[in-house]
N, C-alpha and C positions, 0 to 999 in steps of 0.2 A: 854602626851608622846612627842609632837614635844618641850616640854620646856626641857626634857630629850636628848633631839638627836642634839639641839642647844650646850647646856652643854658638849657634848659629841666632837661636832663641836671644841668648844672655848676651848677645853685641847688637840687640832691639830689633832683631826684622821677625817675630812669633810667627807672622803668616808665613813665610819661606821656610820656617822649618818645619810647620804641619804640612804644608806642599810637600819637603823632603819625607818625612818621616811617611806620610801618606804612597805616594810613587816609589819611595823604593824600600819599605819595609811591610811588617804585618804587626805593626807595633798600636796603630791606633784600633785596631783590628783585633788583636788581643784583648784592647783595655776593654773591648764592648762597641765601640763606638763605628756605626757603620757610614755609609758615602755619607747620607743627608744630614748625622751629627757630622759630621766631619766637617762638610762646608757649611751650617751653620755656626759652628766653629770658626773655622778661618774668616766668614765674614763677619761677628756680633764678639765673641769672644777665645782670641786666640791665647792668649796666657793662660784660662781658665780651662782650654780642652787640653792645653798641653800637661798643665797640675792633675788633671783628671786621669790621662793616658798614663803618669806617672806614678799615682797613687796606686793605680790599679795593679800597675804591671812592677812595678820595682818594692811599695810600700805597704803591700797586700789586702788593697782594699780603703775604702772609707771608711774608716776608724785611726783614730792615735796621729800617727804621724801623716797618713790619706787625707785627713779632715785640714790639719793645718796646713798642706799643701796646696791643699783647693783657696784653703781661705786666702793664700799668700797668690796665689792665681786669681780670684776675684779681685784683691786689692789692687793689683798691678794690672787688668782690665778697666776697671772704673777709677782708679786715682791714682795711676803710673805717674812717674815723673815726668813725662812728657806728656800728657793727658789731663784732662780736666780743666775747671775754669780756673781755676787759680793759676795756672801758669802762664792764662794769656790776658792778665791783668795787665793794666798800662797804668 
């Protein structure tokens, strides 16, 4: 299921796959992160809790490969491609 709701992540809806991953797994639940990370999460920053639940549970922590996955989840929070002022430049 979390290889479902990553999929789901990477075709741009992050809030419906923390919804998924939240409802029918124990995946954000593992990484640490309990209800009130969770929905703060889904509302302020959804790619960054989803890098977070990832680092934890698949790349063993924050270090190495954990660190640059957060950081590639902050970036796509605050300067996604769809995101930011530069995109809605006229």
């Amino acid at each position: 299921m979390p290889c479902c709701a990553v999929l789901v992540a990477l075709l741009g809806f992050p809030r419906l796959a923390l919804l998924l991953l939240w409802s029918s797994t124990d995946y954000l639940a593992r990484a640490g992160l309990g209800a009130g990370w969770t929905l703060l999460g889904l509302v302020f920053l959804p790619w960054t809790t989803i890098a977070y639940a990832v680092a934890q549970n698949e790349l063993g922590g924050l270090h190495g490969w954990g660190v640059a996955a957060l950081a590639v989840g902050l970036l796509l929070d605050f300067g996604g491609p769809l995101g930011g002022r530069g995109s809605r430049r006229e």
